[in-house]
C-alpha positions in Angstrom: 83.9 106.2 89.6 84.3 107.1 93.3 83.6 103.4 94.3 86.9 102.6 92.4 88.8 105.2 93.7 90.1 108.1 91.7 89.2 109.1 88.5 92.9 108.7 86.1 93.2 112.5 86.1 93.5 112.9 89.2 95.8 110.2 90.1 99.3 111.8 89.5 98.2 115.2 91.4 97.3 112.9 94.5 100.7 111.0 94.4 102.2 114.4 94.1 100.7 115.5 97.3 102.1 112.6 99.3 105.3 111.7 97.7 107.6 113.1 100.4 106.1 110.4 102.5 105.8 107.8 99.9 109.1 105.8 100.7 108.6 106.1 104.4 105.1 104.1 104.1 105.1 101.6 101.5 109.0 100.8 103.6 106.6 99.8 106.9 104.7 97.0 104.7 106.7 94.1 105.1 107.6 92.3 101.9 106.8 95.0 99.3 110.5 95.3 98.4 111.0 91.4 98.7 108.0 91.0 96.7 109.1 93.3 94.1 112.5 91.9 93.4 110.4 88.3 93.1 108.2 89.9 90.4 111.4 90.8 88.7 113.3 87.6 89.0 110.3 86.5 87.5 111.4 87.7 84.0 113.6 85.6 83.5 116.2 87.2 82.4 119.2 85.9 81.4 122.2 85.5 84.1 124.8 88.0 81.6 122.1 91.5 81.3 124.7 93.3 79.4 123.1 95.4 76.4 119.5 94.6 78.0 117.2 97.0 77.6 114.3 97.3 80.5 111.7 99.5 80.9 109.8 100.4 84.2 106.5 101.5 83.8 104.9 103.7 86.6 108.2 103.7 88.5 106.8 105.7 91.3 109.8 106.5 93.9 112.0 104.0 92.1 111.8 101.0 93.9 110.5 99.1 91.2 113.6 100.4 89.3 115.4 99.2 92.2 114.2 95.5 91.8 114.9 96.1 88.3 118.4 96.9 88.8 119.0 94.1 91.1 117.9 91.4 89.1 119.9 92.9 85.8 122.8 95.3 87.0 124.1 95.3 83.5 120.9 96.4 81.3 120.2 99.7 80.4 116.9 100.6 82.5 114.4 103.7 81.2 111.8 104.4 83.6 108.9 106.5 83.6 106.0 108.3 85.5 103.2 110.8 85.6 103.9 112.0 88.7 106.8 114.8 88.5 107.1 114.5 92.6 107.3 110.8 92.5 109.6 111.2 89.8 111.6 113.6 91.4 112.1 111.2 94.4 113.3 108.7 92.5 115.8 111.1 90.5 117.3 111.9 93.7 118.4 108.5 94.6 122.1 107.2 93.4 121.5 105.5 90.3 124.7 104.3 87.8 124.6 106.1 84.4 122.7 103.2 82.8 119.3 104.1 84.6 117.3 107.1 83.2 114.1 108.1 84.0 111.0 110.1 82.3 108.5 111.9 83.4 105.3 111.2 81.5 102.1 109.1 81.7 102.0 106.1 79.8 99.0 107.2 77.7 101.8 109.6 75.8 105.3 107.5 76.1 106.6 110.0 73.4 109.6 110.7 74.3 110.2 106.7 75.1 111.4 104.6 72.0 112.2 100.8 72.2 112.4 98.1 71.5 112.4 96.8 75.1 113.7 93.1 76.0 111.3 93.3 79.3 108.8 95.6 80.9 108.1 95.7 84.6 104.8 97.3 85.4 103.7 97.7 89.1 100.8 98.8 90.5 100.0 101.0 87.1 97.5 98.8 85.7 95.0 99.4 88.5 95.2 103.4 88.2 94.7 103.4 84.3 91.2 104.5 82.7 91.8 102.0 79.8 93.9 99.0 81.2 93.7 96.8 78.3 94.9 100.0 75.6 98.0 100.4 77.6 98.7 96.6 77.7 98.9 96.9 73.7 101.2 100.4 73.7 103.5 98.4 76.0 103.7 95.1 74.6 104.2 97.5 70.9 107.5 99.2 72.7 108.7 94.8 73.5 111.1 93.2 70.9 109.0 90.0 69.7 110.0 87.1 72.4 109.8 89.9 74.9 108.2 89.6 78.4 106.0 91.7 80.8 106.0 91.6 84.5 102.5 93.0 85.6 102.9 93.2 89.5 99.6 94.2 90.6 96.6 94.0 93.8 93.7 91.7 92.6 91.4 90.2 95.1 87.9 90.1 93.5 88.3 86.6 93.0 89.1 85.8 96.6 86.4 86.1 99.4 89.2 86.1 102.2 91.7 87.8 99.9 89.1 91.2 99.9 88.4 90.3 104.0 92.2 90.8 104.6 92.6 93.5 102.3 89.2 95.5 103.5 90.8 94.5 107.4 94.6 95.9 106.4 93.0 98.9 105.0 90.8 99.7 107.8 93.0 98.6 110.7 96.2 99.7 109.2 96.9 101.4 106.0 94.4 104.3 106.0 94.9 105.3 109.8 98.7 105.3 109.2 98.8 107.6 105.9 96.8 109.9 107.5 98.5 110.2 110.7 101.6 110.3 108.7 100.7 112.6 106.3 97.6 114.5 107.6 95.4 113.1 104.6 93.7 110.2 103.8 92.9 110.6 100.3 95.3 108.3 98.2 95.0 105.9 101.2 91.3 105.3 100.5 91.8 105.7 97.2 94.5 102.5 97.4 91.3 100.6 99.4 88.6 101.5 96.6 90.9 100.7 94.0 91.8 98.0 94.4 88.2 96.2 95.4 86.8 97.7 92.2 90.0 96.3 89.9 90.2 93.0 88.2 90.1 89.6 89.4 92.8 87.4 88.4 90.7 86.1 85.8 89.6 89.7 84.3 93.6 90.8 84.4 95.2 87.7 82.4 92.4 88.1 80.1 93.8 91.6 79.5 96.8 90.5 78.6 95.7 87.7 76.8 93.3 90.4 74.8 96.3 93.1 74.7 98.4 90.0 72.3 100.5 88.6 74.9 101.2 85.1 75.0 102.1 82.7 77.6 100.3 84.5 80.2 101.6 83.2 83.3 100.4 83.9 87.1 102.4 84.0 90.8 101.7 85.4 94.1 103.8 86.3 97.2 104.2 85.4 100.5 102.7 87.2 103.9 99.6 88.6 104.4 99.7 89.6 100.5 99.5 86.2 99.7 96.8 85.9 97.1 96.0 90.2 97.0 99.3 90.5 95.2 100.3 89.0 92.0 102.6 88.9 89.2 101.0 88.3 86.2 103.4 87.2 83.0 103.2 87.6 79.1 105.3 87.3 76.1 105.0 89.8 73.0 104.7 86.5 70.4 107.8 86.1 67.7 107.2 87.8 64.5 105.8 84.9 61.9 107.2 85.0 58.3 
């Protein structure tokens, strides 16, 4: 399990460790905020989100929230987590009254009750023990004609996506949360992750296996072009 990175239990613990720095970092990788917002706008929501209801899954510090909210200002946005110090973060920001946030890990999700017209998922998928079992208790909380938004890392099918990704790490990302923060534990755990998660292949096949339809794939821009993705699925229409 170590070559992955973490096991799940001990995921939320390490993000509480290091979420006083959490905005600081991820704000020094250019694009993760643009790239966000471009997984959101690839919901496709309508232009009037009045009486939408969203839900953000693994919301972190809130800035997928944020890309949430700037895509549809008018829906009603629950987001959750499993780490309370993430969590806390993201309370702490200015929010209007339509945003709410949860604090619980999406194996649970009792206290979160849709139907949803959308779920945004990012980086969650990778951090999960069971992947494919959480695809299905999301897609369950989507109205039928609902869509996901999995924004995720995947490079196994890419030779030069894992050389850039194994070079960032190395060169950038690990040596700068531990000088930041004094400990490089979620860094490499971000590295080993990500290396051991699917390909692009492997994760629209989850979806495909979790009951979505229309499973759609985009990347970004930068040097995350082809390491991150947004990976699209529709909960089918009910049949008579």
């Amino acid at each position: 399990m170590e070559r992955d990175g973490l096991p799940r239990a001990a995921v939320p613990s390490a993000f509480d460790t290091e979420a006083r720095w959490y905005d600081r970092l991820v704000g020094a990788n250019p694009g993760y905020h643009e790239h966000l917002r471009l997984s959101a706008r690839r919901l496709g929501l309508p232009a009037d989100t009045g009486g939408l209801r969203l839900l953000d899954a693994g919301c972190g510090t809130g800035a997928s929230t944020a890309a949430l909210l700037s895509v549809a200002p008018g829906a009603r946005i629950t987001a959750f987590d499993a780490s309370g110090e993430m969590l806390a973060r993201a309370r702490a920001k200015t929010w209007p009254g339509t945003v709410g946030f949860v604090h619980t890990p999406v194996e649970e999700l009792s206290d979160v009750e849709g139907p949803f017209d959308a779920v945004f998922a990012s980086y969650l998928l990778r951090n999960l023990a069971d992947p494919t079992g959480q695809l299905l208790r999301l897609r369950r909380l989507l109205r039928p004609g609902g869509r996901i938004a999995v924004h995720e890392y995947s490079v196994q099918d890419s030779r030069r996506a894992r050389w850039t990704w194994n070079a960032v790490c190395a060169g950038v990302i690990i040596p700068l949360g531990k000088l930041t923060t004094g400990d490089a534990t979620l860094y490499r755990h971000l590295r080993r992750s990500v290396l051991g998660f699917d390909g692009l292949g492997a994760l629209t096949q989850r979806l495909h296996d979790a009951g979505f339809t229309d499973v759609r794939t985009g990347t970004v821009s930068g040097w995350q072009r082809d390491i991150v993705h947004t990976v699209l699925g529709t909960n089918p229409p009910e049949t008579s």
